[in-house]
C-alpha positions as semicolon CSV with decimal commas, in nm:
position;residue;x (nm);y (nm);z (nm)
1;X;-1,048;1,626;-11,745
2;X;-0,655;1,678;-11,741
3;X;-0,523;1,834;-12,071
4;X;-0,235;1,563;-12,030
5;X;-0,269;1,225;-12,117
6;X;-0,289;0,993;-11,793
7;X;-0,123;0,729;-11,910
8;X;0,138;0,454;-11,770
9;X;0,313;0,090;-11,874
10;X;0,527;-0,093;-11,649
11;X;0,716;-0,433;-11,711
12;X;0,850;-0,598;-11,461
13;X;1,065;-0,932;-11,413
14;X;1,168;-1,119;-11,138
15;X;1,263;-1,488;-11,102
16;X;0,910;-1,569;-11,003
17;X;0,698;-1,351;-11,255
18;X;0,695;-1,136;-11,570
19;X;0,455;-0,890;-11,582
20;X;0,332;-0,634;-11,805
21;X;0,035;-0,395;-11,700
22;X;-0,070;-0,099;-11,910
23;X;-0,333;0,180;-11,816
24;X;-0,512;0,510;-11,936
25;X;-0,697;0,685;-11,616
26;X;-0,946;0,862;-11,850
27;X;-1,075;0,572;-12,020
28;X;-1,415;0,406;-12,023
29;X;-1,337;0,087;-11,859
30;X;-1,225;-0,109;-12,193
31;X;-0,973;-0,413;-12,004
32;X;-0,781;-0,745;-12,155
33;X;-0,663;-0,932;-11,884
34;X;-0,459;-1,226;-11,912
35;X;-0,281;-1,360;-11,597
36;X;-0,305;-1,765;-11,626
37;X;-0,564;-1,715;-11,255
38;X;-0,853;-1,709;-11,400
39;X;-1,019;-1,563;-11,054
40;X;-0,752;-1,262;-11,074
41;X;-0,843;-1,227;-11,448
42;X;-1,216;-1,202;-11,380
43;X;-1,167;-0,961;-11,024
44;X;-0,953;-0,723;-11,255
45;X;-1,140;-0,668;-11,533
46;X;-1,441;-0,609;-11,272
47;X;-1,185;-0,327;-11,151
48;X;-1,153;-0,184;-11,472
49;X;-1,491;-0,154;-11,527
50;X;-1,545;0,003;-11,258
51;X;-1,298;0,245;-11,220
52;X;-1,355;0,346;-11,558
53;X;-0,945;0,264;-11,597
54;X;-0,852;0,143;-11,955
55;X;-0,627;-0,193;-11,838
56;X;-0,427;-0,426;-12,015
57;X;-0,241;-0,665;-11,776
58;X;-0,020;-0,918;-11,895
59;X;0,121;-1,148;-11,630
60;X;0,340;-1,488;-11,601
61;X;0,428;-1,663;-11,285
62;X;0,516;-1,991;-11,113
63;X;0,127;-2,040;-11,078
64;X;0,215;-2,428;-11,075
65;X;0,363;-2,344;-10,786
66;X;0,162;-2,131;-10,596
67;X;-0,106;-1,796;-10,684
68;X;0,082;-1,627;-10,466
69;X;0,399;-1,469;-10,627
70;X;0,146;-1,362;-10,960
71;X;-0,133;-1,181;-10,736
72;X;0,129;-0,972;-10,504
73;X;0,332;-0,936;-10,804
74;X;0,011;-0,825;-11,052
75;X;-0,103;-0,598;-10,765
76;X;0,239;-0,436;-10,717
77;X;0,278;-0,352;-11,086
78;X;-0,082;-0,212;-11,116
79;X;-0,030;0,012;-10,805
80;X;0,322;0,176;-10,989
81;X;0,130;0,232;-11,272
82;X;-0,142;0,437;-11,086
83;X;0,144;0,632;-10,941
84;X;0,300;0,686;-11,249
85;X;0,012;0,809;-11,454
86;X;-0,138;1,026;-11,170
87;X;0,231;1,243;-11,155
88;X;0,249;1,507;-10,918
89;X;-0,204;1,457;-10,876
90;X;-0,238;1,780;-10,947
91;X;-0,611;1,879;-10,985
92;X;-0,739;1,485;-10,829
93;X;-1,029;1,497;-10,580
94;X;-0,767;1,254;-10,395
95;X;-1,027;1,074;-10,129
96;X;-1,296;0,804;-10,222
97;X;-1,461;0,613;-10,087
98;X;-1,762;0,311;-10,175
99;X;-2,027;0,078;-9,956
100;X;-2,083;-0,162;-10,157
101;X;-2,320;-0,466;-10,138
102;X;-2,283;-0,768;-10,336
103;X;-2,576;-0,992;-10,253
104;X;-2,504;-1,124;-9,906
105;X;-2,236;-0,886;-9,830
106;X;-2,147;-0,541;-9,786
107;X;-1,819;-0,409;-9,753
108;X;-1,660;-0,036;-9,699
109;X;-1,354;0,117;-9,892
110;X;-1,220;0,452;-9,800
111;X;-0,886;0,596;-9,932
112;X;-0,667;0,844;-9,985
113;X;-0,387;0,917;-10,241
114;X;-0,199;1,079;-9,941
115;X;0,154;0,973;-10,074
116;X;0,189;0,767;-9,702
117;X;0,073;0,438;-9,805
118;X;-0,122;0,193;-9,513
119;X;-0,346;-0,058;-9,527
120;X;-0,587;-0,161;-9,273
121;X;-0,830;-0,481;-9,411
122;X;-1,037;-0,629;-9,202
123;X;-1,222;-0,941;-9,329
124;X;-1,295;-1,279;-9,137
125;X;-0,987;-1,468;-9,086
126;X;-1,119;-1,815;-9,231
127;X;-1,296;-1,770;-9,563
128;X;-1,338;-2,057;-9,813
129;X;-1,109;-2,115;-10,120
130;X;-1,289;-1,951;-10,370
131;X;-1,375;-2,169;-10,720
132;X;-1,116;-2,345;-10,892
133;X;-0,852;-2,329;-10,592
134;X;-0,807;-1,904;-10,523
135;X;-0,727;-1,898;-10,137
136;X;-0,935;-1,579;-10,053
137;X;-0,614;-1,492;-9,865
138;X;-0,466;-1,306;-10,166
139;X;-0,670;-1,034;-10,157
140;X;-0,546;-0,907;-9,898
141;X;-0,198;-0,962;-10,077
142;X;-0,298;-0,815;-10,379
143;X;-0,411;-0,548;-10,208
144;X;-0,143;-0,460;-9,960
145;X;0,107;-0,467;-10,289
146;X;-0,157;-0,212;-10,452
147;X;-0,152;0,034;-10,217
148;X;0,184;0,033;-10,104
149;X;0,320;0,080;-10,459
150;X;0,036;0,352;-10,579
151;X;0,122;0,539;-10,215
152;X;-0,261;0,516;-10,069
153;X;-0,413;0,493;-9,729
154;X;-0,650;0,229;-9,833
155;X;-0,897;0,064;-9,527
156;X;-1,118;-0,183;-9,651
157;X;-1,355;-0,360;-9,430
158;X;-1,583;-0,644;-9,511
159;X;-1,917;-0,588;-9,262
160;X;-2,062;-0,945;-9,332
161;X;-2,085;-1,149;-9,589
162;X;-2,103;-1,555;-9,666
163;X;-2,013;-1,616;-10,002
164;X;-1,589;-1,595;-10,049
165;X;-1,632;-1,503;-10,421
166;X;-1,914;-1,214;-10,320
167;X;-1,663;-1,109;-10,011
168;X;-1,388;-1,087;-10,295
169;X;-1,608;-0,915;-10,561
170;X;-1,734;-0,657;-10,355
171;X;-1,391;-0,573;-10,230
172;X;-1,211;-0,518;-10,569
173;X;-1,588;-0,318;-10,718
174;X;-1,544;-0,104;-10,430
175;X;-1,192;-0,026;-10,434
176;X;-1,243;0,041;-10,812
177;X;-1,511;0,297;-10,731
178;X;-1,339;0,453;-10,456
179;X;-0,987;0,496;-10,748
180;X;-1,241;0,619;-10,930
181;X;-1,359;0,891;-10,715
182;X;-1,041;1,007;-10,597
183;X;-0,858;1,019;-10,946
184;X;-1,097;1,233;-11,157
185;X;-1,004;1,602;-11,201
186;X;-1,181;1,878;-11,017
187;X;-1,183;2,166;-11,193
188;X;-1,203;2,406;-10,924
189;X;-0,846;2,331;-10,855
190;X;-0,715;2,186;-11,154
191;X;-0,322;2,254;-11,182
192;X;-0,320;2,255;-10,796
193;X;-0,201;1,984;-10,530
194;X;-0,456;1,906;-10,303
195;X;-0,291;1,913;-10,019
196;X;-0,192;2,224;-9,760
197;X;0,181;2,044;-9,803
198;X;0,170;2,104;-10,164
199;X;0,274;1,754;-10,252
200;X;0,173;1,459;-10,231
């Protein structure tokens, strides 16, 4: 366990949202989640869970509009304050990686808190809306604003599955086990970058 607290909040406003997300990596999953989608509320707190990440997210957006601007925009926010807490990752196992099934479907997450951020998500292109109205389209752009704003090489594939709210829940479960993998402390090399650049 780091000696420093891993801890980060980030507010951010634009003319579409306002959005509030604060985090402790060495928690025990504790989350309050409040983002007017109630699908978003429900995948993040299954993230936090997960990932053992204390989360408080606190998010308002044009959602009579559109989802849209509110996921990318939640995602975005969560992914800075990943970066931010994890400083220079000193001491991280940095990889992780999950197969995860969810009923009907399994689906892979690998990635890496390389610094280069990429994602590569692979899912069917027509999925049903899931519930009360969540295109299942916005995972992917919660996603690619999650990984290009905590810097991680993130490839997700979904194998096979049926069931859009499975497909989406098995995604975001194992993603959260993969952060969790790669952001715990291994003491073998604590106070060193793991990396042969010595940054990351």
């Amino acid at each position: 366990m780091s000696t420093q607290p891993r801890t980060a909040k980030i507010h951010r406003k634009t003319a579409e949202t306002e959005i509030t997300i604060s985090l402790d990596l060495d928690g025990t999953g504790q989350s309050k989640i409040e983002t007017g989608i109630a699908f978003l509320d429900h995948m993040l707190t299954l993230f936090s869970r997960h990932s053992r990440i204390d989360l408080n997210v606190d998010a308002k957006g044009d959602i009579e509009v559109d989802f849209h601007h509110t996921v990318e925009d939640t995602g975005i926010v969560l992914g800075q304050c990943i970066k931010q807490a994890l400083g220079d990752k000193k001491g991280i196992f940095r990889y992780g990686s999950a197969l995860l099934p969810m009923d009907e479907t399994l689906c892979r997450v690998a990635l890496d808190f390389s610094g280069r951020p990429f994602l590569e998500y692979r899912a069917p292109e027509k999925v049903d809306t899931i519930g009360s109205g969540f295109p299942f389209t916005l995972v992917e752009e919660f996603l690619r604003g999650f990984s290009f704003n905590a810097l991680i090489n993130l490839h997700i594939e979904l194998l096979y599955g049926r069931d859009a709210h499975h497909m989406a829940e098995a995604i975001f479960k194992g993603l959260a086990r993969s952060v969790d993998q790669a952001i715990r402390i291994d003491e073998r090399i604590a106070g060193t970058i793991p990396s042969t650049k010595e940054m990351l």
